[in-house]
N, C-alpha and C positions, 0 to 999 in steps of 0.2 A: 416747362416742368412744374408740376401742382406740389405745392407743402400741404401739410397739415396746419391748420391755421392756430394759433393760441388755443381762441376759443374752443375751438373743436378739440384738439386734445384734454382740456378740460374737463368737456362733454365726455368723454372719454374714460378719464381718471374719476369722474364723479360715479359712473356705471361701475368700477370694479369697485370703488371704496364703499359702494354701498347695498350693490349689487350680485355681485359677484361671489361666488365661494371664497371664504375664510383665506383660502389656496393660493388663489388667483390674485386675493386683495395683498396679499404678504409678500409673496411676487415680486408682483412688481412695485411695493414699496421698496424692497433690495435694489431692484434693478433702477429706478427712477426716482429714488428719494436718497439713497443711501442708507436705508434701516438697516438694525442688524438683520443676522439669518435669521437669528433665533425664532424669531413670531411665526417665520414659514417654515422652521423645524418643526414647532408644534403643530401649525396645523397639518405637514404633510402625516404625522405619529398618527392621526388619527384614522389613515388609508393604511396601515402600518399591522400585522398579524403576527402572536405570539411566534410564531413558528420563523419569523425574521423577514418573509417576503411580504406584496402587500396587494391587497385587493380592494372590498367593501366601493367599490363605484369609483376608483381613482379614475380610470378611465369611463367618462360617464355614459359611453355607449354596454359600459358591461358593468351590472350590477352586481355581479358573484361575490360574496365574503371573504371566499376562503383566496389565498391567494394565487398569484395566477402570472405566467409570465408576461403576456403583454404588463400588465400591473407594474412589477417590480422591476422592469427595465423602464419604465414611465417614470417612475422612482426614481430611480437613480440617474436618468438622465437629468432628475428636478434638481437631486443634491450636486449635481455636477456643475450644473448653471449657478447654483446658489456658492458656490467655490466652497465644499464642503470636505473636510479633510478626508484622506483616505483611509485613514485609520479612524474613524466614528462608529460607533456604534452602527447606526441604520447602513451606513455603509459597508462595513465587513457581513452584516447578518444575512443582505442583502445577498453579497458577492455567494455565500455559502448555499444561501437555499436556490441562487440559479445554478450553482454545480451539484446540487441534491436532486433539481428536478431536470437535468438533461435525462432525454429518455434514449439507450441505447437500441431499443426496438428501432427508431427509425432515423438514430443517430443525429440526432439534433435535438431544437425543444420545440415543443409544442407550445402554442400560444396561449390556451385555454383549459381548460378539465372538463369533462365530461357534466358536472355538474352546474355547470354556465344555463342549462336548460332551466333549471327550478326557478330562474330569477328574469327578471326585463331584460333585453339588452338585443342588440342589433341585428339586421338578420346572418350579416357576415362572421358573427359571432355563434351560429345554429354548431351543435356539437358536430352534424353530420359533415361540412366543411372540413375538419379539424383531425375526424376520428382516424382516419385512417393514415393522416400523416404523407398523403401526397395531394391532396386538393389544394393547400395552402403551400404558399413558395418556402417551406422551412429550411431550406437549402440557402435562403437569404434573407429573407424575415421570420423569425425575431432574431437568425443567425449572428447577424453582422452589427447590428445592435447590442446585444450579449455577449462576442469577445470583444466589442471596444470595452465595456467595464473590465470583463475579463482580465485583458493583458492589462487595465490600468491598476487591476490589485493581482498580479498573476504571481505573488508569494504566497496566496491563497487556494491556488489552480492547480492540480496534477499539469504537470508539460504536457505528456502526451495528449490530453485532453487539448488542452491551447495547440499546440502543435497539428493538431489532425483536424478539428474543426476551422482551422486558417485555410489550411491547405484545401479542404471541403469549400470551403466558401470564395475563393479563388476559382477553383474550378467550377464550379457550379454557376455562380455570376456570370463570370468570360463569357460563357455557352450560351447565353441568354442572347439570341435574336432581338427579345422585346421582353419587358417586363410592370409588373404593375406601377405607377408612379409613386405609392407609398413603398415600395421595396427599395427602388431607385432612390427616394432622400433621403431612407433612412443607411442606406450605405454612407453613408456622411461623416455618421459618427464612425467607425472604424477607420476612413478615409485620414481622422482628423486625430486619432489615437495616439499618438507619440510612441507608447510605449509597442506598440504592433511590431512586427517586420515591417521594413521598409520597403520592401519588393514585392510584399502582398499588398500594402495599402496603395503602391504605384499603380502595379495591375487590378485592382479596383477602380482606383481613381479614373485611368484611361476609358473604362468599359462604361463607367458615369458618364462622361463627357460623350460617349459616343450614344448610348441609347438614352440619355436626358434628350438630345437634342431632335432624337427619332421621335419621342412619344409625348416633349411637351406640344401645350395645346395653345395656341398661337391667336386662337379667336375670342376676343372679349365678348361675342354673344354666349360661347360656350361655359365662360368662369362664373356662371350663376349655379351650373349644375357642379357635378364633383368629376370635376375634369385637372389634368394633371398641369396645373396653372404655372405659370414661371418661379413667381415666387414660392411652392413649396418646393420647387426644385432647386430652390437658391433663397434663400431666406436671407442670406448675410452675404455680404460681397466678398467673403473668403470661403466660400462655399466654392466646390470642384466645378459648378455648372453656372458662377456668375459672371465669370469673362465669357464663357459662350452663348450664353444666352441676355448680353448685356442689353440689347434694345426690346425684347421681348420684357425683362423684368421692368424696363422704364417706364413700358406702357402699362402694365398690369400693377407697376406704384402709382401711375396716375389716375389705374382705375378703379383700386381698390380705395383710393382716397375719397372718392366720389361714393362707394357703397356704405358709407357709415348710417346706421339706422338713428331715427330722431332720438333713442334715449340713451346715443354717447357709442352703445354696442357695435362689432363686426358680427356678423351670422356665421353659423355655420352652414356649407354650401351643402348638408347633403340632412336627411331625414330618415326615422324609422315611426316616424306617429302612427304608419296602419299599422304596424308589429304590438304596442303598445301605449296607446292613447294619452294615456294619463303618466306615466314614467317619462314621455318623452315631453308632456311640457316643463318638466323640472328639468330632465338632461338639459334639454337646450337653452334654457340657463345657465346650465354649470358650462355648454361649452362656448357660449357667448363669452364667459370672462375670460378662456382660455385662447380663443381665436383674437379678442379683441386685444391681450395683451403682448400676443404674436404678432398683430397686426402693427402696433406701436413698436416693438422692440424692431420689425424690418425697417419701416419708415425713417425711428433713429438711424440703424446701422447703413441706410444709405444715403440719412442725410436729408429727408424730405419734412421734419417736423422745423415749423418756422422757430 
């Protein structure tokens, strides 16, 4: 079994503290140093829009301004890890503008606006994916991501909105033969919601464990590309898919240990530089700090940093 070695976490820590977005650096000062929030409350204000949600590049594959729901579930899953009260400011303002932007047209939310075209950003992000509200699995991303905040501030939430979007996303997950590996992890957070039903986060949880195990990707030639690797399917070992996929994540900690770049950074396994050239040398900066501090925080949570 391979640790992370001193040194090399070092190497590590020195890329975000100097390297890395404002974001990433504050982070994981919280997480790894014991800082306050605070530093990474200001920096996240700045992805942050009058209108209470948030955009402006928090996600650095989508450059759009205005805000946007992938955005502000990014958000808030930030203030969540940063153990951020539920009554804060970014947090309530948060909660209200993703019940302002569920669109009853196709009864869920949409991940993006129409105006994601004006700016850089991914091809997975092109409007035409999005517009019509069935090319994108909305029936489980950004679904189940969105009532885990939900029910966790649901004094804020019409019921029958929580009520019917559970039940939606219940049924609709179950039904899934196979689905994308980012739909699949990020059922996670609803998995892990406390505040949910307890009979929908069950039958969740079951259908994770059954198509996790269908669609992770078991070949360490493949984890160079964006293939659905063990650890984003189990990042933490109380994640629904880490007892079932416990030998699969041992070998992809051993082998992700081994992929650290000479100046400290993890990569991102996946690219849009033919989309935009120049935008994508900056993103893939912003998401070097962001993979590399996900990288460290698994490593901790199973125990492999020396």
């Amino acid at each position: 079994m391979r640790t992370l070695t001193h040194q090399d976490f070092e190497r590590a820590r020195t890329y975000l503290k100097t390297t890395a977005r404002p974001l990433e650096r504050t982070r994981f000062e919280y997480e790894f140093e014991q800082a306050s929030r605070a530093p990474a409350l200001a920096a996240l204000e700045a992805f942050r829009n009058d209108d209470g949600g948030f955009g402006r590049g928090l996600e650095p594959d989508l450059w759009l301004p205005s805000s946007s729901v992938v955005c502000t579930v990014e958000a808030l899953n930030m203030l969540h890890e940063l153990d951020t009260p539920p009554n804060h400011a970014f947090v309530t303002a948060a909660v209200d503008w993703l019940v302002r932007a569920f669109d009853p047209g196709i009864a869920a939310w949409r991940q993006i606006t129409a105006d994601a075209e004006a700016h850089p950003h991914a091809p997975w992000w092109n409007w035409d994916l999005h517009a019509d509200g069935t090319q994108w699995p909305v029936g489980v991303l950004p679904r189940a991501e969105v009532l885990s905040h939900l029910w966790r501030n649901a004094e804020r939430v019409p019921r029958d909105l929580l009520d019917d979007q559970t039940d939606r996303l219940v049924s609709d997950f179950t039904a899934r033969d196979t689905l994308d590996p980012d739909s699949v992890a990020r059922c996670e957070a609803f998995v892990r919601s406390a505040d949910a039903p307890a009979d929908a986060r069950t039958a969740v949880a079951g259908h994770m464990a059954t198509l996790g195990q269908a669609i992770v990707s078991r070949e360490p030639a493949d984890w160079l590309g964006y293939a659905p690797k063990p650890l984003k399917l189990a990042p933490t070992p109380a994640c629904v898919l880490a007892t079932p996929l416990a030998q699969e994540v041992a070998r992809n900690l051993d082998w992700e240990i081994g992929q650290q770049s000479d100046d400290g950074s993890w990569a991102p396994n996946w690219t849009w530089q033919d989309s935009y050239p120049d935008a994508w040398i900056e993103a893939e900066r912003w998401w070097r700090g962001d993979v590399t501090l996900k990288t460290l925080r698994s490593l901790r949570a199973y125990g492999r940093l020396a």
